[in-house]
C-alpha positions in Angstrom: -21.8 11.6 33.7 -23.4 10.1 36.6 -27.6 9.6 35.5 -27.0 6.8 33.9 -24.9 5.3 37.0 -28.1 6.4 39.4 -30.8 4.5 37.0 -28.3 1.7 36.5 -27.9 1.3 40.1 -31.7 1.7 41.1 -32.4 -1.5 38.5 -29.6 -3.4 40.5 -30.6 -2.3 44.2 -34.0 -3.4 42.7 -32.5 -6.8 42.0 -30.1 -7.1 45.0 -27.1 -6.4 42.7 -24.3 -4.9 43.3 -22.3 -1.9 41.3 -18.9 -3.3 40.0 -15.7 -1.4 38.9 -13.7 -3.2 36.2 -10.0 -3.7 36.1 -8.9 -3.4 32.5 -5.5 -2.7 30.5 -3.4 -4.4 28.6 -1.7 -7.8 29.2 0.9 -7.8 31.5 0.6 -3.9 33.2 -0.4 -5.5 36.4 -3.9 -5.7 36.3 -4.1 -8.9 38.4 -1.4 -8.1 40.9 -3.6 -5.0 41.6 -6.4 -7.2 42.0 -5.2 -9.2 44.4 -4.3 -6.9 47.0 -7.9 -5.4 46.7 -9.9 -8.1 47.0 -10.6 -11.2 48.9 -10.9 -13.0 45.6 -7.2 -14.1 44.3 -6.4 -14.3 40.3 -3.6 -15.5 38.9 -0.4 -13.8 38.1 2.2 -14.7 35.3 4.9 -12.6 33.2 2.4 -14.1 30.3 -0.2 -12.6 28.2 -4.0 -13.5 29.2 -3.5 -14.9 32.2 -6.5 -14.0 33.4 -9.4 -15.5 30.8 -12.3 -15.4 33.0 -12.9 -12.3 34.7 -12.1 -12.9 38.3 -14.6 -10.9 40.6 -13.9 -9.7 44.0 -15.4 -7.9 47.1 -13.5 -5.4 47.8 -14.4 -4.3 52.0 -14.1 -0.1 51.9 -12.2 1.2 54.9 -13.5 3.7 57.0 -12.5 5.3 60.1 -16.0 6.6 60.9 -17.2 2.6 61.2 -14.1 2.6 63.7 -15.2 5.3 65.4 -18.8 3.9 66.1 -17.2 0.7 66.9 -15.3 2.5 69.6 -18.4 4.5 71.0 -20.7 1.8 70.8 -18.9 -1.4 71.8 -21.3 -3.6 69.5 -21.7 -7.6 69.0 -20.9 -6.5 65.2 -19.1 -4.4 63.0 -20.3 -5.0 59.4 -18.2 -2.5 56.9 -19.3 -1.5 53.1 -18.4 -2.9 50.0 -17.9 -2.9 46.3 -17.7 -5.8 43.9 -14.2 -5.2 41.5 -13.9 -7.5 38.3 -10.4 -8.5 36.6 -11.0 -8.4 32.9 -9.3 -10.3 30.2 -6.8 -8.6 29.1 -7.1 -6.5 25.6 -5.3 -6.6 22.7 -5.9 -4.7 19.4 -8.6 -5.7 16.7 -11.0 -6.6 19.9 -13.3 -4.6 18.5 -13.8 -6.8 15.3 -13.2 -10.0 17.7 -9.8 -10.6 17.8 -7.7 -11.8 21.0 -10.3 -12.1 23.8 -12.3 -9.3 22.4 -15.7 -10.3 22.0 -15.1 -11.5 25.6 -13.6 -8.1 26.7 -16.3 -5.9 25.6 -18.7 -8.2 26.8 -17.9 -8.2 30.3 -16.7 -4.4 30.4 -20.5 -3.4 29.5 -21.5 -5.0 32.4 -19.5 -2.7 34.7 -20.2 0.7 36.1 -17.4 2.0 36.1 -13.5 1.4 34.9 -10.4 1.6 36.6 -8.0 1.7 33.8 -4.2 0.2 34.7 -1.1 1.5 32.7 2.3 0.5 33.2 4.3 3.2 34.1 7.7 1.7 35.2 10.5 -0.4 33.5 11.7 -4.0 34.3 13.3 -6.1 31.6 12.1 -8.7 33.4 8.7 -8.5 32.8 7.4 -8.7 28.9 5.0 -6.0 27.6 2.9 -7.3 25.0 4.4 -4.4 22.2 7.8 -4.3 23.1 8.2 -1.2 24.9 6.7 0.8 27.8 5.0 3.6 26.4 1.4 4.1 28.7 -0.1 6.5 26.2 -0.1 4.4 23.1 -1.3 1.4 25.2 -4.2 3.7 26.9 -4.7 4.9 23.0 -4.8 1.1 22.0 -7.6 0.4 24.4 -9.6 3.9 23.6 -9.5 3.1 20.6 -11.1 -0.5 20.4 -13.7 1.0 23.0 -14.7 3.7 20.5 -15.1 1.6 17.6 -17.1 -0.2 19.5 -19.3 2.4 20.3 -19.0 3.9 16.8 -21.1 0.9 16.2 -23.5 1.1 18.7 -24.2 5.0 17.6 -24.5 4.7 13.9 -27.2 1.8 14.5 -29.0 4.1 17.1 -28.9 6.5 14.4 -30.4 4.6 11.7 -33.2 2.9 14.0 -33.9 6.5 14.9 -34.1 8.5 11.6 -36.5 5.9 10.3 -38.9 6.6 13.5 -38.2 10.8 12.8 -39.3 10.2 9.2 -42.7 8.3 9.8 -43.9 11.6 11.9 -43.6 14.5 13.9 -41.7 12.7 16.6 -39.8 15.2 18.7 -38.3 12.5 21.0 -36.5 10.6 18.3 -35.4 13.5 16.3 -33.6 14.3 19.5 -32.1 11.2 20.1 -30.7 11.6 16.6 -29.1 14.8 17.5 -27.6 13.7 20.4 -26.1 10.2 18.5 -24.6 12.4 15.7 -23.2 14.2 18.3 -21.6 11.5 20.0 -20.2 9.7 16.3 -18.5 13.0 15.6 -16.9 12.6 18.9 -16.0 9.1 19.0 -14.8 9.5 14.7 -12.8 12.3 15.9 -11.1 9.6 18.6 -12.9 11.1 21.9 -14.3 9.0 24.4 -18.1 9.4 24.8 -17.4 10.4 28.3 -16.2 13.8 27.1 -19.8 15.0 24.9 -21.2 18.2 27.3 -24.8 16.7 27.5 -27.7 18.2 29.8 -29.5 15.7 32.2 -32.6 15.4 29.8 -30.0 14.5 27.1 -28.3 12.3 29.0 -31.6 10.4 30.1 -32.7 10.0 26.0 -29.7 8.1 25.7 -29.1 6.3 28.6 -29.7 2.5 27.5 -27.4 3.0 24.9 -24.8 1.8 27.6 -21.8 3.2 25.8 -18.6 1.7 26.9 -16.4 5.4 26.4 -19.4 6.9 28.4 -18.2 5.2 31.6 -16.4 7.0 34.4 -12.5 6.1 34.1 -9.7 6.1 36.5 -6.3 5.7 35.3 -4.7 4.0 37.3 -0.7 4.6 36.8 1.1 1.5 37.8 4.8 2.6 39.2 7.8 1.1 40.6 8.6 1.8 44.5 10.7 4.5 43.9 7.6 6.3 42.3 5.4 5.1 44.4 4.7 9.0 46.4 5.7 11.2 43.1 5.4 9.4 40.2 7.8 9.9 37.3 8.2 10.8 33.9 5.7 8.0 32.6 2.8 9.6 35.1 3.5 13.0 33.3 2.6 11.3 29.9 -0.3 10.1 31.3 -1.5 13.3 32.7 -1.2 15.2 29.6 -3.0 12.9 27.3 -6.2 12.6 29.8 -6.0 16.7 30.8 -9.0 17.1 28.1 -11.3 13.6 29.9 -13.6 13.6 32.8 -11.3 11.3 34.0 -9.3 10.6 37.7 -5.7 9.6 38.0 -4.1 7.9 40.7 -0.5 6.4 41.2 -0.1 3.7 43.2 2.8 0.8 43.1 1.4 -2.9 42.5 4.3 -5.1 43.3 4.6 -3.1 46.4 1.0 -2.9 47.8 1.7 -6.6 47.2 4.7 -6.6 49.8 2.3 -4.4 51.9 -0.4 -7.0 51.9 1.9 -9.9 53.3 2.8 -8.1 56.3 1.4 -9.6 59.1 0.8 -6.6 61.9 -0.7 -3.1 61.5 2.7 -1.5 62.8 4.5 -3.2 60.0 2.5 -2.0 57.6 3.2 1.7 58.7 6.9 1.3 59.2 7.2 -0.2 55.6 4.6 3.1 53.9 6.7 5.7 56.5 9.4 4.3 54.7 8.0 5.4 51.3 6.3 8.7 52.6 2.9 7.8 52.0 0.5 7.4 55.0 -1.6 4.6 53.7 -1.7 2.2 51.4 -2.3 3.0 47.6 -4.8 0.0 47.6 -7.0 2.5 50.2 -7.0 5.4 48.2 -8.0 3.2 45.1 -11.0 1.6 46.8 -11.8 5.2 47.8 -11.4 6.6 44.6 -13.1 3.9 43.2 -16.0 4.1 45.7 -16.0 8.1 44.5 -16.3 7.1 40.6 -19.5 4.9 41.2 -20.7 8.3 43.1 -21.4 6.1 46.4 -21.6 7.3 49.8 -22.1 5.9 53.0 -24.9 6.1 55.7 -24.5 4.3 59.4 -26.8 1.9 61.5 -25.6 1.6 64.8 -26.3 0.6 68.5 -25.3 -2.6 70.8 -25.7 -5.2 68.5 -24.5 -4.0 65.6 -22.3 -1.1 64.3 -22.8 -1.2 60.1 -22.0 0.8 56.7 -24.6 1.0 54.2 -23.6 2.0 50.5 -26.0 4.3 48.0 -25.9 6.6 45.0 -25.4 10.0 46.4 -28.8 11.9 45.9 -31.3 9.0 46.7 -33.9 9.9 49.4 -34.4 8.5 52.7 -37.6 5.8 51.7 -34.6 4.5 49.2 -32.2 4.6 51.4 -34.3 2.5 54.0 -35.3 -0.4 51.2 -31.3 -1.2 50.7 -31.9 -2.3 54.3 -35.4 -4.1 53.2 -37.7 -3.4 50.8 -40.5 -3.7 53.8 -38.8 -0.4 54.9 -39.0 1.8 51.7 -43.0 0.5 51.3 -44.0 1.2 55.0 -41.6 3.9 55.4 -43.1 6.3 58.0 -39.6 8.7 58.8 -36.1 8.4 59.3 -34.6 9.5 62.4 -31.4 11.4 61.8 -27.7 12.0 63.8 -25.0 13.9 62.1 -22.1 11.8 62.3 -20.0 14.8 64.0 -22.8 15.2 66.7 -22.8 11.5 67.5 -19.0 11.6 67.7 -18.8 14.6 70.2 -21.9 13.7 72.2 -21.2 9.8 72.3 -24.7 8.2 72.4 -28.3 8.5 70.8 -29.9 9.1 74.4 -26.9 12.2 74.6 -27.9 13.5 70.7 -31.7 13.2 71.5 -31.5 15.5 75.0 -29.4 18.1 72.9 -31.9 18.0 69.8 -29.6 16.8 67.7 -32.1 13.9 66.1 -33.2 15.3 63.4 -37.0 13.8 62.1 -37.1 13.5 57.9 -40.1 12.7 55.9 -39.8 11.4 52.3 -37.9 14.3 50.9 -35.1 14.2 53.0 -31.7 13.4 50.6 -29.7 11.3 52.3 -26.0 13.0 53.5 -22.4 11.0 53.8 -22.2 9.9 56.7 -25.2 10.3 58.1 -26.8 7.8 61.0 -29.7 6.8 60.7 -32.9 4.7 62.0 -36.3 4.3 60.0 -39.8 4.1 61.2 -42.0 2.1 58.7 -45.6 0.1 59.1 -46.2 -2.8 56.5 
């Protein structure tokens, strides 16, 4: 699932861009409420469909108790956390596909993410309209797959004919391959499966990569419960489950209107009073920037020292010359070695001079693939 995330994300390091999750769901499920309490950036919120037309972008900061854990060893000038940008997408309505509603707008601005975070509603409240009458999360997840396929269906069956016509000029191995993997993926997506669930093998995956399929895009459903459901879910959540037990695909309950509640309180301790309350032990809008962070594939490496304790986000796998150009690209070109602490050795031996006496400084050349949570400090000559 994840190539195409690594060489999409490569392009944008390249560029100084940053990986998004997109928000998306139907009108009025909670999308924007959600939004808000993730990010810094505010939408608006009305018991109206398409409330949002423009898609609001965020950045969302990632907690981490590691960065607090420097912070505490280090006493710096600076604590600088990670983050990921989150995009609130017009909502979706059926026919977008073929244009209808805000469609053309939708699929536009969903190809441009990395990922999805997929909002259901899973509670009732005549008080709040849903756009077809009725609370049902598996018909309006179906609704959405749906317009997502088509769209896709599209994209494949042009591949295919751009394709065949290269197969039939000559022996070309390459594009009778591509063919066989873009049948593959219309019988899937005519049958009503998301791209996401075609077994390919990395060298498949890498022949269609800039196809950019919007069903080939890690999901999350997220299931969007009243308070009372807020720790076990209910009967909605079970729906949910069974329809997506077949995808590649994360699920996550977490209450809206009350992370909302959450976010308004002013001090730490009533924060915890009011999730103790609901037996949870932190907020659902946590574990959704955490799972989200998990569906890009990103992990974390550490700078730190007196003047500045910092998180630094990359696609798990990258080696260490990468992993220095996110800092600059002077150090990925004059990259010389890394210099390596395990975060568990820097936590029980409380300094770099303490890790380097005990040998716990570990010197990587080129090869070395970066590890979550590592702390690091490059060498390079320009």
């Amino acid at each position: 699932m994840y190539e195409s995330i690594i060489f999409a994300s490569k392009l944008k390091r390249d560029k100084g861009m940053a990986l998004k999750c997109g928000i998306v769901g139907l009108p009025n499920v909670g999308k924007s409420t959600l939004f808000n309490c993730l990010s810094s950036a505010k939408a608006q919120s009305a018991n109206y469909p398409f409330c949002t037309i423009e898609p609001n972008i965020g950045v969302i900061t990632v907690p981490d108790k590691r960065l607090i854990e420097l912070q505490r060893i280090d006493n710096p000038k600076k604590v600088v956390p990670t983050t990921i940008e989150i995009v609130d997408i017009a909502g979706l309505v059926k026919g977008a596909s073929k244009g209808e509603g805000l469609g053309n707008q939708f699929l536009a601005t969903i190809r441009e993410t990395d990922a999805i975070i997929h909002v259901l509603r899973c509670f009732d409240n005549d008080n709040i309209t849903h756009v077809d009458g009725s609370i049902n999360p598996v018909r309006d997840k179906e609704i959405i797959d749906i317009e997502l396929q088509l769209k896709d269906l599209e994209t494949v069956e042009a591949r295919i004919s751009k394709w065949e016509k290269v197969a039939k000029h000559g022996i070309d191995i390459t594009a009778k391959k591509i063919v066989e993997v873009s049948q593959r993926y219309r019988e899937a997506l005519i049958q009503g499966k998301s791209a996401r669930t075609v077994e390919l093998t990395a060298e498949e995956k890498k022949l269609t990569y800039d196809f950019y399929l919007l069903t080939n895009k890690p999901v999350l459903y997220a299931c969007n419960v009243d308070e009372a459901s807020a720790k076990n879910g209910n009967k909605y959540v079970e729906m949910v489950k069974e329809a997506i037990k077949d995808e590649n695909a994360e699920l996550l309950i977490i209450a809206a209107a009350t992370e909302s509640d959450i976010a308004e309180l002013e001090s730490y301790e009533e924060k915890q009073m009011f999730l103790e309350e609901l037996g949870l032990t932190e907020p659902g809008v946590n574990m959704l920037i955490h799972a989200a962070y998990k569906l890009l594939n990103l992990e974390t490496y550490f700078t730190t020292g007196a003047d500045e304790s910092r998180a630094w986000t990359y696609v798990q796998g990258i080696k260490a010359p990468q992993a220095a150009g996110i800092i600059h690209s002077d150090f990925e070109r004059g990259f010389i070695r890394a210099e390596v602490i395990k975060y568990n050795d820097y936590l029980r031996l409380a300094s770099e001079s303490a890790c380097r006496e005990a040998g716990k400084i570990g010197i990587e050349g080129k090869e070395y693939i970066v590890q979550d949570g590592d702390i690091m400090h490059f060498r390079f000559n320009v």
